[in-house]
C-alpha positions as CSV (number, residue, x, y, z in Angstrom):
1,X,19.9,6.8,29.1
2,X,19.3,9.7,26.4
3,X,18.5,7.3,23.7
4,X,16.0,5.6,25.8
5,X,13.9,9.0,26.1
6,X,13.6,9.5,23.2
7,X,11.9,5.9,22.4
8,X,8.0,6.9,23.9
9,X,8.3,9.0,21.4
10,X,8.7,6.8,18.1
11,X,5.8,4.0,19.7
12,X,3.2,7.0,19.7
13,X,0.9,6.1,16.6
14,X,-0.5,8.8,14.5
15,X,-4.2,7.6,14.3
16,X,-6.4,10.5,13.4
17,X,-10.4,10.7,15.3
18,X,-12.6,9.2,13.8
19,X,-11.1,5.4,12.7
20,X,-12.6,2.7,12.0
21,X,-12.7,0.0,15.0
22,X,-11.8,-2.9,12.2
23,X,-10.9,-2.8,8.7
24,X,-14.2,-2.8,6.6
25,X,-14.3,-5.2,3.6
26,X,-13.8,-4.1,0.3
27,X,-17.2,-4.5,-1.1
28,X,-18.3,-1.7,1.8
29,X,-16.2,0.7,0.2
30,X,-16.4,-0.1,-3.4
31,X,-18.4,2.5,-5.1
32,X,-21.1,1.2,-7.5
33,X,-19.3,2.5,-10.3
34,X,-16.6,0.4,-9.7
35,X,-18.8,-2.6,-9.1
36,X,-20.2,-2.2,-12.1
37,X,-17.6,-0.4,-14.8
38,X,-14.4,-1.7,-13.1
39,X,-11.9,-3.0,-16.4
40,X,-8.8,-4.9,-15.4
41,X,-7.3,-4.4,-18.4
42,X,-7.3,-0.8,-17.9
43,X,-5.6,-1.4,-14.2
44,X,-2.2,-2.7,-15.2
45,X,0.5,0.3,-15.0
46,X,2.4,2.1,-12.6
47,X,1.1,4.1,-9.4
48,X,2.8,6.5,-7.8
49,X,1.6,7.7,-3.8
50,X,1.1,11.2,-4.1
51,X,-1.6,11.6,-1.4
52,X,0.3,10.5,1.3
53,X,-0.6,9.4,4.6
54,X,0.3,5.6,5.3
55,X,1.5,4.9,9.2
56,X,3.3,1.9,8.4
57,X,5.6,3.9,6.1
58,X,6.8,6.9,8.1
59,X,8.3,9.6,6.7
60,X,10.1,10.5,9.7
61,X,13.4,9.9,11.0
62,X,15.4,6.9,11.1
63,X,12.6,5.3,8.6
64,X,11.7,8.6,6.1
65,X,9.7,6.6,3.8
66,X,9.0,8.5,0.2
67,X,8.4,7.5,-3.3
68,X,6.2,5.0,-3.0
69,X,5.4,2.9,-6.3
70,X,3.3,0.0,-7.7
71,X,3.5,-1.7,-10.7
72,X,0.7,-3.7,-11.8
73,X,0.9,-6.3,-14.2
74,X,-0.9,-9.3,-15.5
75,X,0.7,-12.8,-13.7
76,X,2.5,-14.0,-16.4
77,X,2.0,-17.9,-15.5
78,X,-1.6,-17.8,-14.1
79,X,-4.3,-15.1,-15.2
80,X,-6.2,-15.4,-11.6
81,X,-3.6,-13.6,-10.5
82,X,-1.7,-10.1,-10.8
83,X,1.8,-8.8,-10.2
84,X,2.0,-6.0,-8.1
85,X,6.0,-5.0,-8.2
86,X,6.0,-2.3,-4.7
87,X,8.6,-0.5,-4.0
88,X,9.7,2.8,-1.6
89,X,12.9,4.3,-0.7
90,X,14.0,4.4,3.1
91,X,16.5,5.7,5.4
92,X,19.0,8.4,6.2
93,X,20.6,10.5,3.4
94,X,19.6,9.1,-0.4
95,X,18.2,5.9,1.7
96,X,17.8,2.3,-0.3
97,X,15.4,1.4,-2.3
98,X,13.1,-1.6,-1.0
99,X,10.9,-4.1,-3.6
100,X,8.2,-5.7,-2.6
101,X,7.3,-8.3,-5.3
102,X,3.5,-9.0,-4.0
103,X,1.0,-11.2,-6.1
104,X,-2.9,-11.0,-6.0
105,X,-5.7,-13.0,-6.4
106,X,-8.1,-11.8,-9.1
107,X,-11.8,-12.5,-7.5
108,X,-15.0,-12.9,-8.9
109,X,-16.1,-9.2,-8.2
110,X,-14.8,-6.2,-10.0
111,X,-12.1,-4.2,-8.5
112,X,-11.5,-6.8,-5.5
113,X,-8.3,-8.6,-5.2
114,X,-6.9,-11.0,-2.1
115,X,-3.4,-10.1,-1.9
116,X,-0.9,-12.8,-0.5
């Protein structure tokens, strides 16, 4: 019976004031300079999160989600896509390390991709 007191607690979402009802699309987002200046060939590399706050990776316990990374790389079988090689450690103590091996859809405007 413990355990289950303690479960309320890890449903509660940490949504700050102020969000959005729905997800806006990209292009509301974008800023011009991006529509206009955005490079692909100056996208591929690696990312690391360093301004964290991402609900669906918590940092707390049991999850504790950190080092979050993304490597971008041209598809190397179909050029209207990308490779986008994710990956985050998770759990208790050193935790595992996840991979996430996600490909995108290069679109027709700058800076948006469709991720599948």
């Amino acid at each position: 019976m413990r355990g289950f007191l303690y479960l309320p607690a890890l449903l509660v979402a940490d949504c700050p004031t102020g969000c959005p009802a729905k997800c806006p699309a990209p292009e509301e987002i974008q800023t011009d300079r991006v529509k206009t200046t955005f490079d692909i060939n100056q996208f591929w590399g690696t990312y690391y999160e360093i301004a964290y706050h991402d609900n669906t990776q918590p940092r707390t316990w049991p999850v504790k989600a950190d080092c979050m990374r993304s490597v971008k790389s041209p598809h190397p079988d179909d050029p209207s896509k990308y490779k986008d090689l994710f990956s985050l450690n998770f759990g208790a103590g050193a935790g595992a390390n996840a991979v996430c091996d996600l490909e995108f859809n290069v679109t027709d405007e700058k800076g948006i991709f469709v991720g599948h």
